[in-house]
Structure formats: structure tokens, C-alpha cells
C-alpha positions as semicolon CSV with decimal commas, in nm:
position;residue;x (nm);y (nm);z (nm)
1;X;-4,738;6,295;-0,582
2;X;-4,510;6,595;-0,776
3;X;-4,649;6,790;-1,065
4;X;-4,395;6,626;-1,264
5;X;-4,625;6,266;-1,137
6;X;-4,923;6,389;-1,258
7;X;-4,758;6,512;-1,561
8;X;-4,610;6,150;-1,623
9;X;-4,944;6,000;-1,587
10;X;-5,120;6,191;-1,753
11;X;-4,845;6,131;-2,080
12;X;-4,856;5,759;-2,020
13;X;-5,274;5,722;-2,000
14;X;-5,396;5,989;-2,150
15;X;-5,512;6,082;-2,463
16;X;-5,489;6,386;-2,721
17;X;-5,785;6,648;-2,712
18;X;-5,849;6,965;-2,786
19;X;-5,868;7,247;-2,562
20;X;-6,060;7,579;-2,713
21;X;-6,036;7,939;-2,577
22;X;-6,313;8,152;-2,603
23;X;-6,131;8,447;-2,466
24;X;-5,980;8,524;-2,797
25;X;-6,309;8,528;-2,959
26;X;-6,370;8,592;-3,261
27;X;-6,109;8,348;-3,366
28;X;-6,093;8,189;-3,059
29;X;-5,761;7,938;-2,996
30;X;-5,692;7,543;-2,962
31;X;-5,438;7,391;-2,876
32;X;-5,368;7,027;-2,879
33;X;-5,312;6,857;-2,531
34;X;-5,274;6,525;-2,316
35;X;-5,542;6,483;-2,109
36;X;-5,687;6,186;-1,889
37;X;-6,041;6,107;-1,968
38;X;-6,262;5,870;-1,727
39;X;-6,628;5,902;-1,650
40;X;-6,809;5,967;-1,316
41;X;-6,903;5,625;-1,121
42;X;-7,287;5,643;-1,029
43;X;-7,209;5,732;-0,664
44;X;-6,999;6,050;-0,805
45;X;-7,325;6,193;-0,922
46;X;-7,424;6,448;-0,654
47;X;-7,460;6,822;-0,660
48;X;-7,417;6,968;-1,045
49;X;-7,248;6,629;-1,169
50;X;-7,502;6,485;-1,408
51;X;-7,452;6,116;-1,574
52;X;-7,266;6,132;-1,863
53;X;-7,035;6,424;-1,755
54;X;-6,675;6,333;-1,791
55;X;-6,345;6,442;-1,552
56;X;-6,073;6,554;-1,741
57;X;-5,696;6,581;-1,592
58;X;-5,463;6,809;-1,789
59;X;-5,078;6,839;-1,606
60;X;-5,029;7,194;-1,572
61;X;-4,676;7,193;-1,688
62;X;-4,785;7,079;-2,041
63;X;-5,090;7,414;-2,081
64;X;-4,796;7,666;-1,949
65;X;-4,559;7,521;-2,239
66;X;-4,861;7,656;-2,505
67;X;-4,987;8,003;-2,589
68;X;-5,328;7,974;-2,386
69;X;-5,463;8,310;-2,343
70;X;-5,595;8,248;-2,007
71;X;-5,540;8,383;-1,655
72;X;-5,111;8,407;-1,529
73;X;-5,228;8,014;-1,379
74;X;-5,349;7,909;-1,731
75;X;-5,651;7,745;-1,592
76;X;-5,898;7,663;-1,861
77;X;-6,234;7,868;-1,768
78;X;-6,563;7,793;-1,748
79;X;-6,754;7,751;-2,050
80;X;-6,437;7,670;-2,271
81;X;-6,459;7,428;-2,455
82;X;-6,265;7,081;-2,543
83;X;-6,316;6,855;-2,825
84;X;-6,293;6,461;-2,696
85;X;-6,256;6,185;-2,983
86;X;-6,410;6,452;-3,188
87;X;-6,669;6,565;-2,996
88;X;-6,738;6,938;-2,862
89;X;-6,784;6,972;-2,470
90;X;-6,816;7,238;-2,269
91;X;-6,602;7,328;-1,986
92;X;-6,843;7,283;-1,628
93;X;-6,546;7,311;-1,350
94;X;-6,202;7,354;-1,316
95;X;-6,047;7,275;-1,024
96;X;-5,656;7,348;-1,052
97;X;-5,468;7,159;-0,781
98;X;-5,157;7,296;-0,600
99;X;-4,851;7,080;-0,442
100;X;-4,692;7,347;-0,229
101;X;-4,654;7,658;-0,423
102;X;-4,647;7,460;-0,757
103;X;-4,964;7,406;-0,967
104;X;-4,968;7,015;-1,029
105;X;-5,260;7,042;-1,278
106;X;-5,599;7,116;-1,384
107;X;-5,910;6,887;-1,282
108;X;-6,173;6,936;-1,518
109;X;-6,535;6,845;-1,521
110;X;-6,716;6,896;-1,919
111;X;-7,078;6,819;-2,050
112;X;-7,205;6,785;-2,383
């Protein structure tokens, strides 16, 4: 699988939520993305995963098209936050994924 793949699949299933900076704080930023939202099967729950959290896939080529104020990868951080079908989450894990030299995209575990 390419970054431009996971970027494909992610257009074709996923749906639009909001991804919120806290590194600008006060004002903060959000930007509108694509994102593939599924739940954790009861198996998945071990270590920090708790029922309920949610994995989140955002293809890395759509965050570096948007004026994120993150880190020269763009990785969302820990304790951002996303809003889901308009619902406020926070950030748990990111887990940015590589193919080769080229980030493919962001893996992303929230709570709330």
C-alpha cells in the first residue's frame, strides 16, 4: 500500500471531522479533514485502549495540504482534539506510519 492508497481510502470511506490544535492556544486552530472512523473490536481492548475509544486514520498528504501548526511531520499531538459527528474527543495516540521515507498517514486513537 502507497500513501497515495491510504489517501484514496481514506477519501472514498471516510468521513469529514474536525481536527483542533491546541498549540496555537488561545485561539487555537481547526481544520476540516477526511478521516476513517471505526471502533475497537472487544479483543483490541488491551493496554490503555478502553471500550468506547475510537481509531481514527487521517492520509498524511491531505494534513500537509492545511496550515496545521504542528511538528515539520504534521502529526496531530497528544491531547488535541477532534470533533466526530459533532462531538469533542481528545487525542490519546498518534501513531504516524511511514512507507519508505514517505509518511503514508496518521493512526489515531481518541476518547471522550
Amino acid at each position: 500500500m502507497t500513501p497515495a492508497d491510504v489517501a484514496r481510502l481514506v477519501q472514498r470511506h471516510g468521513e469529514t471531522v474536525i481536527l483542533r490544535s491546541l498549540a496555537s492556544l488561545p485561539a487555537g486552530v481547526d481544520v476540516a479533514v477526511k478521516a476513517r472512523v471505526t471502533g475497537f473490536q472487544p479483543a483490541e481492548l488491551v493496554g490503555d485502549i478502553r471500550q468506547g475509544d475510537r481509531r481514527v486514520v487521517i492520509a498524511h498528504a491531505e494534513i500537509a495540504a492545511l496550515p496545521w501548526p504542528s511538528s515539520p511531520a504534521q502529526a496531530p499531538k497528544l491531547g488535541d482534539r477532534m470533533i466526530i459527528g459533532g462531538k469533542t474527543v481528545t487525542i490519546m495516540a498518534v501513531d504516524t506510519r511511514k512507507l519508505g521515507d514517505e509518511i503514508a498517514g496518521h493512526w489515531i486513537v481518541v476518547r471522550g
